[in-house]
GUZAFI-56439 format. One record per residue (C-alpha): residue number from 0; chain; x, y, z. Coordinates in Angstrom, 2 decimals. Example, Ala and Ser with C-alpha at 12.3 -4.5 7.8 and 13.67 -1.06 7.14 Angstrom:
BEGIN
PT   zagu   tigu         X         Y         Z
PT      0      A     12.30     -4.50      7.80
PT      1      A     13.67     -1.06      7.14
***
This chain:
BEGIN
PT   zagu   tigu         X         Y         Z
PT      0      A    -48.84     17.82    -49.02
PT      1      A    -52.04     16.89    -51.25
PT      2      A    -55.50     18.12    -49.15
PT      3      A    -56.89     14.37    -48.04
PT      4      A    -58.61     12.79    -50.86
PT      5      A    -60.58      9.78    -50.23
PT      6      A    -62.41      7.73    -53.03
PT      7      A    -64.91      5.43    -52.03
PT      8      A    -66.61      3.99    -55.42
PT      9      A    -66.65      0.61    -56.65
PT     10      A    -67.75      1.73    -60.15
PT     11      A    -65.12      1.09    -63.03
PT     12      A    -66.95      2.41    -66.33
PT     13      A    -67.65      5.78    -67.35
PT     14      A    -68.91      9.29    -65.45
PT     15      A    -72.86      9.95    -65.53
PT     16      A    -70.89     13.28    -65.61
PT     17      A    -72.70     14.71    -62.63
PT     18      A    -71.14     14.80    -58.73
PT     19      A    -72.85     15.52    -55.98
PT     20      A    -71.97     17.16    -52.84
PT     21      A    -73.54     17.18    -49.29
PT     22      A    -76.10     19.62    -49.00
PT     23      A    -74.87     23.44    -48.00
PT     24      A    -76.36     25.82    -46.38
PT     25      A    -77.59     28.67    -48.38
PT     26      A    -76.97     32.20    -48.14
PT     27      A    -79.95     34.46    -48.07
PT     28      A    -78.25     37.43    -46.09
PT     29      A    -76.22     38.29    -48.92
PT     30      A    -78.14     37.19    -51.93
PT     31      A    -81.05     38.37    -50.67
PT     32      A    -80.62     41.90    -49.93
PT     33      A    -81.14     41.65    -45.85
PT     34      A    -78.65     43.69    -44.81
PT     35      A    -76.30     46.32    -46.55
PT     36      A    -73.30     45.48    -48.35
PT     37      A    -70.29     47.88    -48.49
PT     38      A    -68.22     46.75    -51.35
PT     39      A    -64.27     48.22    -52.50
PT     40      A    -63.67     48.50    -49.40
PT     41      A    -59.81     47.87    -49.12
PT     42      A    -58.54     48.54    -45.65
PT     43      A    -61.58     50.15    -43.53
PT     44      A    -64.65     52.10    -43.98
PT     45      A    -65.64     54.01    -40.69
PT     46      A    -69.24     54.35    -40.23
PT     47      A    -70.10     57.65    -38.62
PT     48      A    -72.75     57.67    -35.44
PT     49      A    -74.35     61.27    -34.67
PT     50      A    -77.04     60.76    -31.69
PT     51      A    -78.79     64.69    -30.59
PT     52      A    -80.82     65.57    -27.60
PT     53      A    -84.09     66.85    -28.21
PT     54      A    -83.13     69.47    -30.72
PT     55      A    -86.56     71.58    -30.89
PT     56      A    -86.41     74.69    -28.28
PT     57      A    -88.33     77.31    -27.33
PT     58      A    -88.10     80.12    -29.95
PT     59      A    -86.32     83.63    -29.03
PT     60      A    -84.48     86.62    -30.30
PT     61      A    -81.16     84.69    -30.29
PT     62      A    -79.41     82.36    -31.47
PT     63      A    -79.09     79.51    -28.74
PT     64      A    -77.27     76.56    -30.01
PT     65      A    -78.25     74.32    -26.65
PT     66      A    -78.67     70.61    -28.33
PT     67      A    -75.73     68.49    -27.89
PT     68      A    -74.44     66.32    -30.59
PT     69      A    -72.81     62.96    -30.12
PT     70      A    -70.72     61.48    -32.68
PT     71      A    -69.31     58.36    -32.64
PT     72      A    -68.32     55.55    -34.85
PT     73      A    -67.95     51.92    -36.43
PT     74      A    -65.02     50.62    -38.06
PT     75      A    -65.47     47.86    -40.43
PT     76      A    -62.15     46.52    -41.34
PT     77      A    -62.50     43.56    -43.53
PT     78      A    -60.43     40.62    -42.67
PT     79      A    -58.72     38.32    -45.41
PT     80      A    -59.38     35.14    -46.31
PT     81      A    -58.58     32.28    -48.10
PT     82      A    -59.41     28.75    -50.04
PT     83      A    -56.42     26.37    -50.45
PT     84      A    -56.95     22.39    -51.66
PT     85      A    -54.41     20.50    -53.60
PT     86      A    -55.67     17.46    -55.18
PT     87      A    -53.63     14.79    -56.79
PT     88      A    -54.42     13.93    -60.51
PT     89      A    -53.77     10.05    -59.73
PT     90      A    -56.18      9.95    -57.34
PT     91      A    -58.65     10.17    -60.18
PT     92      A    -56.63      7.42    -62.59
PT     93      A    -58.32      4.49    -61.52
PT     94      A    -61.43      5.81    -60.72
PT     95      A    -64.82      6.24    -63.23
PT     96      A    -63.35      9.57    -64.44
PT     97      A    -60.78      8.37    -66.09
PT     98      A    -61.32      8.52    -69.81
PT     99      A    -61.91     11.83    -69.39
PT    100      A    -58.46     12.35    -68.17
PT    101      A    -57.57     11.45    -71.56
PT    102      A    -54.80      8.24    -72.71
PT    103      A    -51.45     10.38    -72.61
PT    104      A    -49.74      9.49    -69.08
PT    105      A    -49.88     13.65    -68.77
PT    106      A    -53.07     13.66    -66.67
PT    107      A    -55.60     16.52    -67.37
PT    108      A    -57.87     17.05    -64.16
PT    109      A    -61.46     15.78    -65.23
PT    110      A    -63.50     18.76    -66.47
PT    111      A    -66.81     17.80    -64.64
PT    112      A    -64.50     17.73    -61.73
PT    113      A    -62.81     20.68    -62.00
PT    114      A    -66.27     22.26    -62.93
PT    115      A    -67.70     20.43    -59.62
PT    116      A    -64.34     21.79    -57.53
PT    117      A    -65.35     25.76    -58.69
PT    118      A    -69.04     25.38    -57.76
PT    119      A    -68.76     23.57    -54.95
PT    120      A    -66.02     25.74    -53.40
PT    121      A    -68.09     28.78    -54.51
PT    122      A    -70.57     27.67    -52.09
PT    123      A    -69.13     26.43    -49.68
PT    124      A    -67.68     30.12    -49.14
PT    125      A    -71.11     31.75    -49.17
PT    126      A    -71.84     29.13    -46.94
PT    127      A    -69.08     30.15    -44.65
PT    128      A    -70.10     33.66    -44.74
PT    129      A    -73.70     33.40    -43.77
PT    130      A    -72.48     31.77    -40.64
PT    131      A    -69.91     34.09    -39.57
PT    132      A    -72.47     36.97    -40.48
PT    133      A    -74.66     36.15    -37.63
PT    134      A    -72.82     34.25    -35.19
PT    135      A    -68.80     34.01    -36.35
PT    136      A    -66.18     34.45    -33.93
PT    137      A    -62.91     35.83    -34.73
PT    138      A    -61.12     33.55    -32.26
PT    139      A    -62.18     30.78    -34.52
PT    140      A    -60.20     30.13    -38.23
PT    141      A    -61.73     31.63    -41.39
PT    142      A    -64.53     33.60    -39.13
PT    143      A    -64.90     37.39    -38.22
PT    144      A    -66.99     38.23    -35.17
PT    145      A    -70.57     37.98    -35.99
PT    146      A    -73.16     40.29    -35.26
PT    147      A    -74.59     38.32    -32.67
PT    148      A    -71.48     38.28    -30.98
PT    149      A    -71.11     41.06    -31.29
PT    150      A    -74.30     42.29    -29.39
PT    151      A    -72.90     39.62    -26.44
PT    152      A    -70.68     41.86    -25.26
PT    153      A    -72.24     45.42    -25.93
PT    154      A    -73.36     47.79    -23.24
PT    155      A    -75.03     49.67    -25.36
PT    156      A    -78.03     47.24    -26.06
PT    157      A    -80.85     48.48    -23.66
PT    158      A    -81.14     45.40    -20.98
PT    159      A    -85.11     45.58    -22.36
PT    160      A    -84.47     44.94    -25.97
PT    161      A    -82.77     41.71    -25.05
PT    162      A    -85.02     39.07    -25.36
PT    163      A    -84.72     35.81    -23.67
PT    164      A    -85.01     33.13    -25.80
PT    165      A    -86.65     29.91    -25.81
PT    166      A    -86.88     26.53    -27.92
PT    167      A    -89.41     27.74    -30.34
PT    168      A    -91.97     25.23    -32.17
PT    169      A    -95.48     26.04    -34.24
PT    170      A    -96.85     25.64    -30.78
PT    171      A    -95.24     28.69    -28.99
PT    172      A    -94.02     30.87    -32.12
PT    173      A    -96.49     33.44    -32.17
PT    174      A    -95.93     34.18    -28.92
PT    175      A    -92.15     34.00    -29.02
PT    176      A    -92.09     36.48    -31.97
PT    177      A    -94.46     38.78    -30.51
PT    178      A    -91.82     39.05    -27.47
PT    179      A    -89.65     40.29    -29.84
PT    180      A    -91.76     42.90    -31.88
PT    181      A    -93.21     44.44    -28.54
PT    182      A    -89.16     45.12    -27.45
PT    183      A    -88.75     47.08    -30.68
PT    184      A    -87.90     50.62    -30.15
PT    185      A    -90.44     53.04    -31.11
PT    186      A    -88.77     55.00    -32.78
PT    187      A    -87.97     52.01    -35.91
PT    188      A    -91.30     50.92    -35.78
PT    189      A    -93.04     50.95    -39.09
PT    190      A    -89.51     51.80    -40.90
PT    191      A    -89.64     50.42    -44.30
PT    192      A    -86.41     48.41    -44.12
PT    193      A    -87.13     46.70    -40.87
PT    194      A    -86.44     43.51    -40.65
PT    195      A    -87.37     40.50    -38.39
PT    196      A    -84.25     38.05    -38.66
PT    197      A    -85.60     34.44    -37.63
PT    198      A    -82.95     31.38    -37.67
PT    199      A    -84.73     28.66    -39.63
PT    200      A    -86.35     26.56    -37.10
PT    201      A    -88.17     29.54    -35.77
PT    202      A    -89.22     30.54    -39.80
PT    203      A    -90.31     26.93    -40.23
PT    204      A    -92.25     26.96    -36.88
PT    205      A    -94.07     30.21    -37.89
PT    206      A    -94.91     28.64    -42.07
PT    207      A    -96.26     25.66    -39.73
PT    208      A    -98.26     27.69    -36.95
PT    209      A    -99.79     29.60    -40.41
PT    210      A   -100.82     26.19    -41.78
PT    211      A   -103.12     25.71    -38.64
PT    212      A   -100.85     24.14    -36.07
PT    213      A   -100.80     27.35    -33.37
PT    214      A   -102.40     26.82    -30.38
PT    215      A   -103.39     30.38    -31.12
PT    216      A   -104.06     32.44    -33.46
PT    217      A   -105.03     31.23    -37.23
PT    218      A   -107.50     28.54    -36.20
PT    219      A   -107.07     24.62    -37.41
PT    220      A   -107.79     25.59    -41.17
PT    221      A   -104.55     27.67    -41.09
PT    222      A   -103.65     30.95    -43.20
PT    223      A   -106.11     31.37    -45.60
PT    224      A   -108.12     28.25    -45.02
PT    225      A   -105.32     26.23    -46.64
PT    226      A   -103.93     24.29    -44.06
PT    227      A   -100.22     23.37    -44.98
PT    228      A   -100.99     23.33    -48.77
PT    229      A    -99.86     26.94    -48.64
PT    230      A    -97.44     29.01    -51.29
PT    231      A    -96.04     31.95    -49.07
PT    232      A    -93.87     34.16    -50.66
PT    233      A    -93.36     37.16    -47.90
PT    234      A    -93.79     36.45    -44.56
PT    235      A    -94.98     39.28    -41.93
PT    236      A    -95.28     39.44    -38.35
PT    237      A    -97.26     42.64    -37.17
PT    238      A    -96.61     44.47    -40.05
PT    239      A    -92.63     43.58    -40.00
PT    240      A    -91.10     41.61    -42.17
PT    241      A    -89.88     38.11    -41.35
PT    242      A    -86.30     37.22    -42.94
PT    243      A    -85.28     33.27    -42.87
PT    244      A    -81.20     34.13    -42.01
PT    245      A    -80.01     30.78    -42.17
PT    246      A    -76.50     32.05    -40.52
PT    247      A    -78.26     32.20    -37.38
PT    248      A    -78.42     29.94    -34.51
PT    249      A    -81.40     27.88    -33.92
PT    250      A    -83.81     29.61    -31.52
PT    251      A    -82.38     32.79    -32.27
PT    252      A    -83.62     36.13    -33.81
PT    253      A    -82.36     39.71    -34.22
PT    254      A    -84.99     42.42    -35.01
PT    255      A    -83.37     45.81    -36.87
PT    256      A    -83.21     48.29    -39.87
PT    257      A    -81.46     46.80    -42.88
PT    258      A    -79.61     50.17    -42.99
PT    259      A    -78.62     49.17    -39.77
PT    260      A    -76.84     46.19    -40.88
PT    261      A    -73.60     46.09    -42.51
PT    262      A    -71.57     43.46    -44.61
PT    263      A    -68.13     44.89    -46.22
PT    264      A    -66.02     43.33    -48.65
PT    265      A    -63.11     44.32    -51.20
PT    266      A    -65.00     42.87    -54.13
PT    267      A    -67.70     40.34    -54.30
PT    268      A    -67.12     38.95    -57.44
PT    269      A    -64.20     37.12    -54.85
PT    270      A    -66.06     35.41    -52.89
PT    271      A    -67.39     33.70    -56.83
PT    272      A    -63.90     33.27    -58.55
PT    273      A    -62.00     29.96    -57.83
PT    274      A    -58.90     29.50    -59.77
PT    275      A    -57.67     25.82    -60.47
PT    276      A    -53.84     25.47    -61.16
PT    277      A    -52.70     22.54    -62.79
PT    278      A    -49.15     22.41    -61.78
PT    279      A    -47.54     20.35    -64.14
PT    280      A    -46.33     22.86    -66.48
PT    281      A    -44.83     24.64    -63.45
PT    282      A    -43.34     21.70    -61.29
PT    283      A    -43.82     18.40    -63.31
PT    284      A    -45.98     17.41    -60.59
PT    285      A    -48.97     15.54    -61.39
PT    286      A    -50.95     18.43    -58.52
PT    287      A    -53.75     20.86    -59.59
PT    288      A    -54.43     23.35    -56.54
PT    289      A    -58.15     25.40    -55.98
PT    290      A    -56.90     28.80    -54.73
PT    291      A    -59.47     31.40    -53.43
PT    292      A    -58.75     34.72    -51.57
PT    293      A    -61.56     37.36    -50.10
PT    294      A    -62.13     39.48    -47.22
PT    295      A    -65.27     40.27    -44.82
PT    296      A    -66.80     41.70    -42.01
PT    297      A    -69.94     42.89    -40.51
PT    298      A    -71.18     45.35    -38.23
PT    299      A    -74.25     46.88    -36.81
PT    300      A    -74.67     50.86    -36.34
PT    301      A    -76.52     51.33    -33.53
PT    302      A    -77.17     48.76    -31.10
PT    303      A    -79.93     51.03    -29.11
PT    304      A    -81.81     50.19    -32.42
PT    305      A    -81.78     46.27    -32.27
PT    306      A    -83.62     44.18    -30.21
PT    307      A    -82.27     40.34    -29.79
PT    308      A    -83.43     37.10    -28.67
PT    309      A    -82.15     34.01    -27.60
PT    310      A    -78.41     35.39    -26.51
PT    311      A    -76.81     36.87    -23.13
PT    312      A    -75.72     39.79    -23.18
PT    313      A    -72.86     39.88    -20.92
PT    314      A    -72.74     43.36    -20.36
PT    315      A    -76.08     44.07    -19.31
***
């Protein structure tokens, strides 16, 4: 059975060769380099925990190996996935691609089409993955469990580094975030690779609060004394960096290392190759099929060195 196609076009002449598609969501965890990506990895990759006591004793004559070591660990097990549509070449007879499709009753697929199909499932996969980073479930189809849900159910995040949440506007955003940065842990404070992981209503609240629109904070003339004409390129929030993770929920934020973070794969380079089959060399059918096949999953190290906001932890 085809994947539904519906055609809704009245127009009967030829292609402006370009298609459009709804707007996706873009994918910044990855692409951007927020958290750490474990790639080749074909069954599991175990990440090892060590946690010590206070390992700095009085000195003496002997040796006195008092500290006690912890280890413990992560598996990240990356689950598969796949991409199947079937599309019927008729479908596209009648409609404004057909020259394309050449005058032979052999259909070829239209190649802005078939160009269209790869980019557009391409995307729609990174899409996919940004979500289920932050706030997949595993319950649901083509999801793993997300690192927010993770952190739902996890005894080990201190009851003081969960932050309740709120709706956040330009209004109430510099307050909201600075719930967040006081919870941090001491101890990842200043770390190079911390990270402040805003959904995008809470990094659009905080541009807007920097274009003058706090009620505290920046004054009316905003960042700079330009008002909204701004160009930010990094955004900070008491010295931590502020990372737009469109993945995550609106009114939600996770503060943590980047080496803290982790995204595994077998290859990426999967999660960018579509392959279209044209059938009819195979079956006689007049079917071309977009096949794509990956696998994922995220993780967190230590939870005792995340603070979140905006989700119950259960546990707690």
């Amino acid at each position: 059975m085809a994947t539904t196609t519906n055609i809704t076009t009245s127009y009967a002449g030829e292609s402006a060769g370009k298609y459009i598609a709804i707007a996706i969501l873009s994918a910044p965890t990855l692409d951007k380099g927020g958290i750490t990506v474990m790639p080749n990895v074909k069954y599991k990759q175990v990440i090892k925990k060590m946690s010590t006591d206070g390992i700095i004793k009085n000195a003496s004559c002997d040796f006195d190996p008092t500290s006690t070591i912890t280890l413990t660990e992560k598996v990240l097990q990356p689950e598969s996935f796949q991409v199947n549509l079937q599309l019927c070449k008729s479908d596209f007879r009648s409609n404004f691609d057909a020259i394309e499709m050449g005058f032979t009753a052999f259909d070829a697929l239209p190649k802005t089409f078939a160009d269209f199909l790869i980019a557009h499932a391409s995307e729609k996969v990174a899409a996919g993955m940004e979500t289920a980073i932050w706030r997949g479930e595993n319950a649901t189809a083509g999801e793993f469990d997300g690192l927010m849900t993770q952190l739902t159910t996890d005894a080990s995040l201190p009851a003081g580094q969960e932050v309740a949440g709120a709706t956040v506007t330009a209004s109430n955003v510099i307050t909201e975030l600075g719930k967040i940065v006081d919870a941090c842990p001491a101890a990842i404070y200043g770390q190079d690779d911390l990270n402040l992981y805003v959904s995008n209503n809470i990094y659009r609240a905080y541009v807007r609060a920097l274009g003058g629109f706090a009620a505290d904070g920046v004054g009316a003339a905003g960042y700079d004394n330009k008002g909204t004409n701004q160009v930010l390129g990094d955004l900070y929030f008491d010295g931590v960096k502020v990372f737009m993770a469109n993945g995550l929920a609106a009114n939600t934020a996770l503060l943590s290392q980047k080496s803290n973070l982790y995204f595994a794969t077998g290859l990426l380079s999967d999660m960018n190759e579509v392959r279209v089959i044209d059938l009819a060399e195979t079956d006689g059918s007049q079917n071309v099929r977009v096949v794509m096949r990956f696998t994922a999953d995220a993780k967190y190290g230590f939870a005792e060195d995340v603070v979140s906001y905006g989700i119950e932890n259960a546990a707690n």
